[in-house]
N, CA, C and O atoms as a CHARMM CRD file, in Angstrom:
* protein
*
  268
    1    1 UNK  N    -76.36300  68.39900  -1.42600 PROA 1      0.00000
    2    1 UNK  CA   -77.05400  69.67100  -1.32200 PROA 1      0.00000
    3    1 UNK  C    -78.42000  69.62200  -1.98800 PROA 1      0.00000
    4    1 UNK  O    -79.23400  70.44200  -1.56600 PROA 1      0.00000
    5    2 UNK  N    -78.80500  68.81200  -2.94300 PROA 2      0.00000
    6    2 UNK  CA   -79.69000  68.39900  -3.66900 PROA 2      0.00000
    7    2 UNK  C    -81.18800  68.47900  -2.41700 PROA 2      0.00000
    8    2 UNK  O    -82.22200  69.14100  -2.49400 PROA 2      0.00000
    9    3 UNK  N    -80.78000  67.64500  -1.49700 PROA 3      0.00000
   10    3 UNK  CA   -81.91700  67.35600  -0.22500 PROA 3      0.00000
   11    3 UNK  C    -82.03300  69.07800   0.43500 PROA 3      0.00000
   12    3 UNK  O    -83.17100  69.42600   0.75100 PROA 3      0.00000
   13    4 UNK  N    -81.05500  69.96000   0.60400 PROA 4      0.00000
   14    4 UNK  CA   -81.44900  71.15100   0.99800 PROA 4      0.00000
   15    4 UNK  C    -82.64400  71.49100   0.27500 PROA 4      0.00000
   16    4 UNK  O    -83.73600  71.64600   0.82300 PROA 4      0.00000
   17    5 UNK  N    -82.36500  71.64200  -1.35300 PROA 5      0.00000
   18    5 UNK  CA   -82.87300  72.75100  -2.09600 PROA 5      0.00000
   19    5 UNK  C    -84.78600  72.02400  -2.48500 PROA 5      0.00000
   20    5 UNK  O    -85.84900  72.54600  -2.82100 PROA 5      0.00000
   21    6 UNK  N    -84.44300  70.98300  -2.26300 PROA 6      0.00000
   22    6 UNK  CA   -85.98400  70.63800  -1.84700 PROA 6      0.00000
   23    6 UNK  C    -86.58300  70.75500  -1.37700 PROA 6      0.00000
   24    6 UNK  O    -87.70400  70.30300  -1.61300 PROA 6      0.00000
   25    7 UNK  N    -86.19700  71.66700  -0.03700 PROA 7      0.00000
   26    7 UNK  CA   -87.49600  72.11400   1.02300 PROA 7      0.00000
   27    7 UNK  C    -87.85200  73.46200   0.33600 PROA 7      0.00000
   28    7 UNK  O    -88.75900  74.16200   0.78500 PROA 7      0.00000
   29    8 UNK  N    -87.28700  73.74100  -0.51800 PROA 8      0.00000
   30    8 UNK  CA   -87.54600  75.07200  -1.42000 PROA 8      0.00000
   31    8 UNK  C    -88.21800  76.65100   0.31000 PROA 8      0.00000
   32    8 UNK  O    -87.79900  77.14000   1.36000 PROA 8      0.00000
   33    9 UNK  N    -89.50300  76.69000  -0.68600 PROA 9      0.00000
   34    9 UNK  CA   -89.98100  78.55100   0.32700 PROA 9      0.00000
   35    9 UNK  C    -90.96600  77.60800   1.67400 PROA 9      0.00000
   36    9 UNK  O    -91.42500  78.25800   2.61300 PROA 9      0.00000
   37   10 UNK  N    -91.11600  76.56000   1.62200 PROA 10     0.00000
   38   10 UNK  CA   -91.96000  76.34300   2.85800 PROA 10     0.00000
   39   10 UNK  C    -91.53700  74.51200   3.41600 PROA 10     0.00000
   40   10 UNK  O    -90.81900  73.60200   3.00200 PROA 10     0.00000
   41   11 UNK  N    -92.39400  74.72000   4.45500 PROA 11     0.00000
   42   11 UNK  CA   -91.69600  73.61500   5.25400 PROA 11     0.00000
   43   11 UNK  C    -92.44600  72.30200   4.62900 PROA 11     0.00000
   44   11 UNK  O    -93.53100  72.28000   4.04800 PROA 11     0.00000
   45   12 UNK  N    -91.57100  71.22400   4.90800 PROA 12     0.00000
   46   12 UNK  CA   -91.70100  69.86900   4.51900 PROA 12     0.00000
   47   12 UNK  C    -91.50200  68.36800   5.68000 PROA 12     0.00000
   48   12 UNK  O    -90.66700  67.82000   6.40000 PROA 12     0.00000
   49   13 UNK  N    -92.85000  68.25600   5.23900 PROA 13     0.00000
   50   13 UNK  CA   -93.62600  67.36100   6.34300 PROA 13     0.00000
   51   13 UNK  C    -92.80100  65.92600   6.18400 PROA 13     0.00000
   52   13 UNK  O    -92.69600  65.54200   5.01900 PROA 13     0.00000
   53   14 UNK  N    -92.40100  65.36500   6.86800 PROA 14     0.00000
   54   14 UNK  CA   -91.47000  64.27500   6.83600 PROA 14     0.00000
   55   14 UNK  C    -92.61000  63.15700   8.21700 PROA 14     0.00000
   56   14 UNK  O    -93.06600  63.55900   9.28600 PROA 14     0.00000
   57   15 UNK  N    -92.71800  61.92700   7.66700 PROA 15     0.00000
   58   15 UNK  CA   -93.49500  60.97200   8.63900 PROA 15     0.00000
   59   15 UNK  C    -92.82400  59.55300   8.44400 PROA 15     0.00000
   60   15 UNK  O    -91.95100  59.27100   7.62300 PROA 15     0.00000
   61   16 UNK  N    -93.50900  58.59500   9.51400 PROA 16     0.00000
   62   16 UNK  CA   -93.66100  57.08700   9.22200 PROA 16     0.00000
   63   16 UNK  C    -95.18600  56.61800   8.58200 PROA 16     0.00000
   64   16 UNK  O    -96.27500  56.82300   9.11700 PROA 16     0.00000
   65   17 UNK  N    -95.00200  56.11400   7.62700 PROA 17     0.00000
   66   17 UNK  CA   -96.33000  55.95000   6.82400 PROA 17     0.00000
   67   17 UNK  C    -96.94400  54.69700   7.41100 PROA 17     0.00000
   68   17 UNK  O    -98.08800  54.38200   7.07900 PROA 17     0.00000
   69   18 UNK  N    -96.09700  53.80500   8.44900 PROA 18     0.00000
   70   18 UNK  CA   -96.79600  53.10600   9.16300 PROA 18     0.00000
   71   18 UNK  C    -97.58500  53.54700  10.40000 PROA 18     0.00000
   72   18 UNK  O    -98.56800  52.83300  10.60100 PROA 18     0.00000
   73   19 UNK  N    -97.39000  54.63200  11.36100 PROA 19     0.00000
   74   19 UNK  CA   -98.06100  55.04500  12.20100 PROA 19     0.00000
   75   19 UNK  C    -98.99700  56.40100  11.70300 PROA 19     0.00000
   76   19 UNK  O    -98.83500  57.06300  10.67800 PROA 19     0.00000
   77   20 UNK  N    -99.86300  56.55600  12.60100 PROA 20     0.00000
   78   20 UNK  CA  -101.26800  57.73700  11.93300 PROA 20     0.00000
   79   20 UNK  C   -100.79400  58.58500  12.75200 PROA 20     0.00000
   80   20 UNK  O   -100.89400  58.21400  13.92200 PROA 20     0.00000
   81   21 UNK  N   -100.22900  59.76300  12.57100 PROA 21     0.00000
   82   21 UNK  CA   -99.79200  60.53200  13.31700 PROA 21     0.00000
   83   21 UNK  C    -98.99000  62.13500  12.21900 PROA 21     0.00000
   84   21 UNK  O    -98.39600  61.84100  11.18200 PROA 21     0.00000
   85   22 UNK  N    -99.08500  63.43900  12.57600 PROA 22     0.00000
   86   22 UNK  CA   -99.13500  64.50800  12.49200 PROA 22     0.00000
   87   22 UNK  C    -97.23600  64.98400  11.59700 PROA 22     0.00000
   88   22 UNK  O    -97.12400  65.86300  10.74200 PROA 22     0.00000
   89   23 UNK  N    -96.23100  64.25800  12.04600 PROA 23     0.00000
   90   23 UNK  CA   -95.43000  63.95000  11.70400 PROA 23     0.00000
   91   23 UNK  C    -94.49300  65.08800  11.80500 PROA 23     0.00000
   92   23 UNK  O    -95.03800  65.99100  12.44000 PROA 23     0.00000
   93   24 UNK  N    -93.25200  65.41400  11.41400 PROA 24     0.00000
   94   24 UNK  CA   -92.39500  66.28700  11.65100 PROA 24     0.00000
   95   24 UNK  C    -91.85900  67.48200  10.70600 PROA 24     0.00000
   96   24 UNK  O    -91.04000  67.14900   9.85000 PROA 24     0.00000
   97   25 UNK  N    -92.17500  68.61700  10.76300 PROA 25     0.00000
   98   25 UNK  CA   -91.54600  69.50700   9.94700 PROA 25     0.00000
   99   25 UNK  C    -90.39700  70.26300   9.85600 PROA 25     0.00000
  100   25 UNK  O    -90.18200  71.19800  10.62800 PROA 25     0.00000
  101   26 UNK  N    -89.39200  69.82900   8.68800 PROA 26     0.00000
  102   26 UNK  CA   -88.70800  70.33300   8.41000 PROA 26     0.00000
  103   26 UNK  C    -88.75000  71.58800   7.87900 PROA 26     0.00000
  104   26 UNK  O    -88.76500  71.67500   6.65200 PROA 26     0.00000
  105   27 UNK  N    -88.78400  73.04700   8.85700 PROA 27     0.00000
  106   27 UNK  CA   -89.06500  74.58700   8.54300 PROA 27     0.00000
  107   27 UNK  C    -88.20900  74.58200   7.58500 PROA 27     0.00000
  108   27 UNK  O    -88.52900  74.48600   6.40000 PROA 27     0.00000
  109   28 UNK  N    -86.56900  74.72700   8.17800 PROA 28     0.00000
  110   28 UNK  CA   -86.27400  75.73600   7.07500 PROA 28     0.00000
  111   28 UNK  C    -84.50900  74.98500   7.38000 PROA 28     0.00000
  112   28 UNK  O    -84.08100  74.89800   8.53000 PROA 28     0.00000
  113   29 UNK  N    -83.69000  74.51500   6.17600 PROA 29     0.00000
  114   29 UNK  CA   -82.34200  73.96700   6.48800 PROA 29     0.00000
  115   29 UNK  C    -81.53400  74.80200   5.50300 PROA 29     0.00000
  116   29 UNK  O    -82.09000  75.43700   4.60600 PROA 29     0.00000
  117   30 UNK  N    -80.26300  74.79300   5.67500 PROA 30     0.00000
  118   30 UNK  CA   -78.93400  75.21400   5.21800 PROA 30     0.00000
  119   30 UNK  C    -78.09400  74.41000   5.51200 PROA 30     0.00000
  120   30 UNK  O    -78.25000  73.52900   6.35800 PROA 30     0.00000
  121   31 UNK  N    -76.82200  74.65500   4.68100 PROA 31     0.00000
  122   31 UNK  CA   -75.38200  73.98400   4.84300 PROA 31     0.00000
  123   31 UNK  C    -75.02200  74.28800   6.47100 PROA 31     0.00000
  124   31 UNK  O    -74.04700  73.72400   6.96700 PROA 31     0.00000
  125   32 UNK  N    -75.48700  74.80100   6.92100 PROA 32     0.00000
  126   32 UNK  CA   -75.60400  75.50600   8.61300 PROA 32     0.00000
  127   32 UNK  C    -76.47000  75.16600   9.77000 PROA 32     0.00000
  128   32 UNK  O    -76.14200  74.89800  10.92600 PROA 32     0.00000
  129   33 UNK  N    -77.65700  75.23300   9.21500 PROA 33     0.00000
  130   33 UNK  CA   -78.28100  74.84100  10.55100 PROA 33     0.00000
  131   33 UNK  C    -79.81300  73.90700   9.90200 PROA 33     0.00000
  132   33 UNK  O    -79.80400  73.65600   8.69700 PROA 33     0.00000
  133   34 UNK  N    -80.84400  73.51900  10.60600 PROA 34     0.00000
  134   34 UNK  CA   -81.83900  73.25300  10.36200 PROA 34     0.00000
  135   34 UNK  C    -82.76700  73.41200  11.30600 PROA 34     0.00000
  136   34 UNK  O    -82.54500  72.89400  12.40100 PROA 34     0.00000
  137   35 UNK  N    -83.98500  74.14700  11.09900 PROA 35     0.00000
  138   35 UNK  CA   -85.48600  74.28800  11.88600 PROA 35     0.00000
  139   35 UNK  C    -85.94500  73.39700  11.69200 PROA 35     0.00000
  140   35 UNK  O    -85.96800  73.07100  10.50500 PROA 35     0.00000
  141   36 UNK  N    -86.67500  72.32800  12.84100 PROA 36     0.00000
  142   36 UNK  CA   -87.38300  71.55700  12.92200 PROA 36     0.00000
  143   36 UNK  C    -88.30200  71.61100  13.73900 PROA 36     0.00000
  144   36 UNK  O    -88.06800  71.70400  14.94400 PROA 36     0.00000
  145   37 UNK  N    -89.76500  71.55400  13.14800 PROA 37     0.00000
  146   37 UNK  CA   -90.88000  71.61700  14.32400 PROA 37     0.00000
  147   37 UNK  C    -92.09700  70.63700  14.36900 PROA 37     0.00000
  148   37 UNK  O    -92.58500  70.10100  13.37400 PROA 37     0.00000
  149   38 UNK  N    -92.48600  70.48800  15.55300 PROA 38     0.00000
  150   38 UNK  CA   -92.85600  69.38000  16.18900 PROA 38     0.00000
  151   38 UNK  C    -94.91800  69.84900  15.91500 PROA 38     0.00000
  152   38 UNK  O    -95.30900  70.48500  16.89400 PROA 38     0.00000
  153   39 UNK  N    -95.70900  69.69200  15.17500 PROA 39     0.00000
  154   39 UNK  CA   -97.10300  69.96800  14.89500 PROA 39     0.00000
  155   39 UNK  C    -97.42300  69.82400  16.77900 PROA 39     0.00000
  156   39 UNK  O    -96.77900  68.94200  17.34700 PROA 39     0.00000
  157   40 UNK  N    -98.20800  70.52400  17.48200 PROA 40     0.00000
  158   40 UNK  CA   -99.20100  69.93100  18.63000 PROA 40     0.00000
  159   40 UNK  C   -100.83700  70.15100  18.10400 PROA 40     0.00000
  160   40 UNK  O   -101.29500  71.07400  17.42900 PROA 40     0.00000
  161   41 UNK  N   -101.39600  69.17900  18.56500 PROA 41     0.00000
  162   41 UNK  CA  -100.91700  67.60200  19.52700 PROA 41     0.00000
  163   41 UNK  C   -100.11400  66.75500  18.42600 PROA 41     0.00000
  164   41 UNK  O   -100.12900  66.76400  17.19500 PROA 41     0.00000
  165   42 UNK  N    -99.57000  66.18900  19.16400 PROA 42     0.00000
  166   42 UNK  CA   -98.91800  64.74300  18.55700 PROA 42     0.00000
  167   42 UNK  C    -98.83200  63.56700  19.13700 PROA 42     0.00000
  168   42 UNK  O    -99.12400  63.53500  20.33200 PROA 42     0.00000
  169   43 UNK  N    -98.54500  62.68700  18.67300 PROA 43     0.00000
  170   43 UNK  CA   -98.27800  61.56200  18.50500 PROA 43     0.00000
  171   43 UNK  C    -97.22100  61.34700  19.84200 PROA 43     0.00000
  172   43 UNK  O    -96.53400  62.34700  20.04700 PROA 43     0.00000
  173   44 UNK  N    -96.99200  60.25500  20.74200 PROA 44     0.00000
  174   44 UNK  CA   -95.57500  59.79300  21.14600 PROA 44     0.00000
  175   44 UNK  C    -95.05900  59.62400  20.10600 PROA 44     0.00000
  176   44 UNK  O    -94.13900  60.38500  19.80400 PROA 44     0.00000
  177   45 UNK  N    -95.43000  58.65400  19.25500 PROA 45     0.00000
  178   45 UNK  CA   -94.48400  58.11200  18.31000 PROA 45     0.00000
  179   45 UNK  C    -93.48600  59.21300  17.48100 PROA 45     0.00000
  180   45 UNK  O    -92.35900  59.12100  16.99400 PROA 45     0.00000
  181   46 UNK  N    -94.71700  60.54300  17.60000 PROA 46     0.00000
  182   46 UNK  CA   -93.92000  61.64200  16.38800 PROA 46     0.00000
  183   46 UNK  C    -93.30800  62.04800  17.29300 PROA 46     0.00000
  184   46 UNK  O    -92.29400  62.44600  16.72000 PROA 46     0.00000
  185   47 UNK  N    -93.12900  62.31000  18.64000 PROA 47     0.00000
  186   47 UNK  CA   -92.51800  63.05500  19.31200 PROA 47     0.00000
  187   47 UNK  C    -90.52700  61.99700  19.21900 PROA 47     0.00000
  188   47 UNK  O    -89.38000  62.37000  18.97400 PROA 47     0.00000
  189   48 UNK  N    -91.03800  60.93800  19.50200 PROA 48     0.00000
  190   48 UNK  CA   -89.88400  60.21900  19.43400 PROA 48     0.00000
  191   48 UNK  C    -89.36600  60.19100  17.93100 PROA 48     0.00000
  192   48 UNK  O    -88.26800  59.63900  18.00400 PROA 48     0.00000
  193   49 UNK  N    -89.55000  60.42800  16.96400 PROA 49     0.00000
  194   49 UNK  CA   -89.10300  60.46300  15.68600 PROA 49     0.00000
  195   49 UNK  C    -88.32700  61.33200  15.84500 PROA 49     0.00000
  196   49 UNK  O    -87.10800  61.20100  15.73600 PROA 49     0.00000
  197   50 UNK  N    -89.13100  62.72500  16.22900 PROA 50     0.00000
  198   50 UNK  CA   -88.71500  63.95000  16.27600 PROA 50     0.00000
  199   50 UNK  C    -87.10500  63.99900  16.80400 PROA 50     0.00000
  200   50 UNK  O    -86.13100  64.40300  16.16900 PROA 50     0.00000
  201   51 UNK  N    -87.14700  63.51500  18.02100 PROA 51     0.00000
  202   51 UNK  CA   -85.65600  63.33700  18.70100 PROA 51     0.00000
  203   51 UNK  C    -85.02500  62.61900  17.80400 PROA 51     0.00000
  204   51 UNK  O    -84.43400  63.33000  16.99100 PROA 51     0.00000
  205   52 UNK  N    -84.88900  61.20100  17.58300 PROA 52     0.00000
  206   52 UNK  CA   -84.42400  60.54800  16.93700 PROA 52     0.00000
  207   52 UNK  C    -83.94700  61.83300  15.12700 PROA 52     0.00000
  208   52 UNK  O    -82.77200  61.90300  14.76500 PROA 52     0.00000
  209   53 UNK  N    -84.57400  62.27100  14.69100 PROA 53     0.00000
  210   53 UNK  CA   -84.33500  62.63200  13.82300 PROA 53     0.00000
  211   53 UNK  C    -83.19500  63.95600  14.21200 PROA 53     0.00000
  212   53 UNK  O    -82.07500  64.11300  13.72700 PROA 53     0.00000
  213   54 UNK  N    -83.81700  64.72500  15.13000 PROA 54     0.00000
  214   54 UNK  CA   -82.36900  65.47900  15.56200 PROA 54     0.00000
  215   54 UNK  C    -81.13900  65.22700  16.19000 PROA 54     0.00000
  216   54 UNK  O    -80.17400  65.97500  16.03300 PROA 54     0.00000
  217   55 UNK  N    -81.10700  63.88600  17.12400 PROA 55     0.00000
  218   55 UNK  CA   -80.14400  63.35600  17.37200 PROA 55     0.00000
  219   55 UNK  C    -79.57900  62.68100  16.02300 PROA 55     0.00000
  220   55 UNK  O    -78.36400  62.48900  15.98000 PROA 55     0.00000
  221   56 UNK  N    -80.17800  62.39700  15.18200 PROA 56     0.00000
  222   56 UNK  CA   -78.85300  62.25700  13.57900 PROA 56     0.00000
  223   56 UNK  C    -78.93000  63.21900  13.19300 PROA 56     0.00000
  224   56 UNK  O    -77.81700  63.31800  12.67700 PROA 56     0.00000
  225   57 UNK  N    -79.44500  64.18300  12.99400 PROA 57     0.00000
  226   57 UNK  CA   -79.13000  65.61700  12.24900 PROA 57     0.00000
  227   57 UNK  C    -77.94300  66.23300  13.03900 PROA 57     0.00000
  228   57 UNK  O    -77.22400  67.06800  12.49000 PROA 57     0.00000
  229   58 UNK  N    -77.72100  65.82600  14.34600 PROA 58     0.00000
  230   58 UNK  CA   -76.54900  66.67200  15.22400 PROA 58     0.00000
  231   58 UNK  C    -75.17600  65.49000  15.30400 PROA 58     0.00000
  232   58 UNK  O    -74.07900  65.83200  15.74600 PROA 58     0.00000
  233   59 UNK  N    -75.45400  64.13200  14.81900 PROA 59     0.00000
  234   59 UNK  CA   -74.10900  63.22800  14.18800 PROA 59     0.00000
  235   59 UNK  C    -73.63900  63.77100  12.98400 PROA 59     0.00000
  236   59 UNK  O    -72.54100  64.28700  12.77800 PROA 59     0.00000
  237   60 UNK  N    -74.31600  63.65100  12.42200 PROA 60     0.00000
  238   60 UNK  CA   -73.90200  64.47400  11.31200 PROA 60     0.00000
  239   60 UNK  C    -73.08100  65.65500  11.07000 PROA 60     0.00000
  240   60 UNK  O    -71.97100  65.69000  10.53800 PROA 60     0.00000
  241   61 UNK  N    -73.73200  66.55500  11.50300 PROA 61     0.00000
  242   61 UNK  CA   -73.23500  67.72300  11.36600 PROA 61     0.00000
  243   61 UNK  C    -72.68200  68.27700  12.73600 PROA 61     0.00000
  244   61 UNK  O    -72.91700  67.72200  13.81000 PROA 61     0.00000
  245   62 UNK  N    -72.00900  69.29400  12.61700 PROA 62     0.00000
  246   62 UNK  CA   -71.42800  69.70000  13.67100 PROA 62     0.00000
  247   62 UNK  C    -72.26700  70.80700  14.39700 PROA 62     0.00000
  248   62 UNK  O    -72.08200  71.95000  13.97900 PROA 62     0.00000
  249   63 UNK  N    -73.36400  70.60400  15.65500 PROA 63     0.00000
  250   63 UNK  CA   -74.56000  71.25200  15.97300 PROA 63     0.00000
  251   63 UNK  C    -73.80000  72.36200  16.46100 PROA 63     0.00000
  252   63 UNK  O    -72.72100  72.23400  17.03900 PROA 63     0.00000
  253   64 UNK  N    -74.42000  73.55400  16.20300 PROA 64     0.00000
  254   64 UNK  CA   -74.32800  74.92000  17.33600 PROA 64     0.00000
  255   64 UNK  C    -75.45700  75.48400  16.94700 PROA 64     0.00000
  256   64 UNK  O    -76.21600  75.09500  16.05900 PROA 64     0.00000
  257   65 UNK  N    -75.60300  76.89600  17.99100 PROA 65     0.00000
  258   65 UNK  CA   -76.85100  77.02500  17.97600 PROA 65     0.00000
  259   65 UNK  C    -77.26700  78.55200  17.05500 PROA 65     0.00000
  260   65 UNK  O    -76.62400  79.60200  17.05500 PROA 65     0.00000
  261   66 UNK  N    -78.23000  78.31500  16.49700 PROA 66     0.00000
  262   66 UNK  CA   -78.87200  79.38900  15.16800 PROA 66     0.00000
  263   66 UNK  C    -79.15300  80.62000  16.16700 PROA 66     0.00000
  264   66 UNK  O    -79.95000  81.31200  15.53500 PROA 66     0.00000
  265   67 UNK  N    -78.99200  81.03500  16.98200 PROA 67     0.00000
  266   67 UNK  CA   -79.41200  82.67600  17.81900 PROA 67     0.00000
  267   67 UNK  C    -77.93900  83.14100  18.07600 PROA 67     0.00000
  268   67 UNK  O    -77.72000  84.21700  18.63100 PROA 67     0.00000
């Protein structure tokens, strides 16, 4: 839970420090769900992170949807 309480009141920019690119924000997570948003323009590369990073965020956890 430690990694929740670190995104604290605003979102947290998560990247590859090898590619130059805009990178992915983590809005807003809980024991429940997580907002993730994609900066435009971007990167392919960030765009493919992007997936990649929600396709393990939804192994993980058991996805349904926040609405």
């Amino acid at each position: 839970m430690a990694q929740l309480d670190a995104i604290g009141n605003g979102p947290v920019i998560v990247y590859d420090d090898h590619h130059i690119g805009r990178g992915v924000q983590i809005v807003e997570a809980n024991n429940k769900f997580v907002k993730l948003a994609l900066p435009i323009p971007s990167t392919s590369y960030d765009v493919e992170v992007f997936y990649n990073l929600a396709n393990n965020i939804a192994r993980q956890w058991s996805a349904s949807p926040a609405w």
